[in-house]
C-alpha angles and dihedrals in degrees: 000000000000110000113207155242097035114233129288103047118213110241112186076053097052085048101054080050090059095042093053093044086049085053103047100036119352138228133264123244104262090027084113099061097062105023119136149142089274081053102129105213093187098053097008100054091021097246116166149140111348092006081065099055090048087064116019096056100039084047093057097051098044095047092044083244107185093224092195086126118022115104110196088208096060086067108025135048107226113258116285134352101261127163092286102053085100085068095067120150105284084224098105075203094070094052103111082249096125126092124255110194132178094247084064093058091044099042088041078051095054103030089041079220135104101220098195098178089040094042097047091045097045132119102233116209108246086194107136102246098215130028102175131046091231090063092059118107096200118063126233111051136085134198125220131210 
């Protein structure tokens, strides 16, 4: 199993990766103090259906991401439960039942590819990004040890 991302990582990267998550959705209070590449943005930080669409497609385009590969219902359940969400795709693939971690959004950054067999068999470091408050590139928030 691939374990990403390779070392070193790339910090001023990573932080451009924060600050445009902060800006399109926001974190929660205590995010930072857990916060690492495993992170699951879609069950961990609760993204899903439009939220989704607030951050994946506007990513892509910042970061010159080639899409060719990514499928956005792999990762995230379409918005509300209405009278036709019986009707979901019958590929038990295309049921929002995939991680989407936060190592997926910064290596997609760095590579400007989605990588959907690498990504979904990758090791994610579970390494915390930040230990100190001083390290974050977004204010307002603290982490406690």
């Amino acid at each position: 199993m691939n374990t990403l991302p390779e070392l070193p990582i790339d910090r001023k990267l990573l932080d451009e990766v924060v600050i445009f998550y902060q800006e399109n959705l926001g974190f929660g209070k205590r995010d930072f103090e857990t916060l690492n590449f495993a992170t699951r943005i879609n069950q961990d930080l609760g993204v899903d259906g439009d939220d989704s669409n607030d951050l994946v497609p506007p990513f892509f385009q910042h970061f010159q991401v080639d899409i060719t590969e990514y499928d956005c219902l792999r990762y995230f359940h379409p918005e509300g439960f209405g009278p036709f969400f019986h009707r979901r795709p019958k590929d038990k693939e295309r049921r929002g039942s995939r991680a989407f971690t936060f190592g997926m959004l910064y290596q997609a950054a760095l590579t400007k590819k989605w990588c959907q067999a690498v990504f979904e068999s990758a090791q994610w470091r579970s390494e915390r990004l930040y230990e100190r408050t001083e390290e974050l590139p977004v204010k307002g928030f603290v982490i406690r040890r």
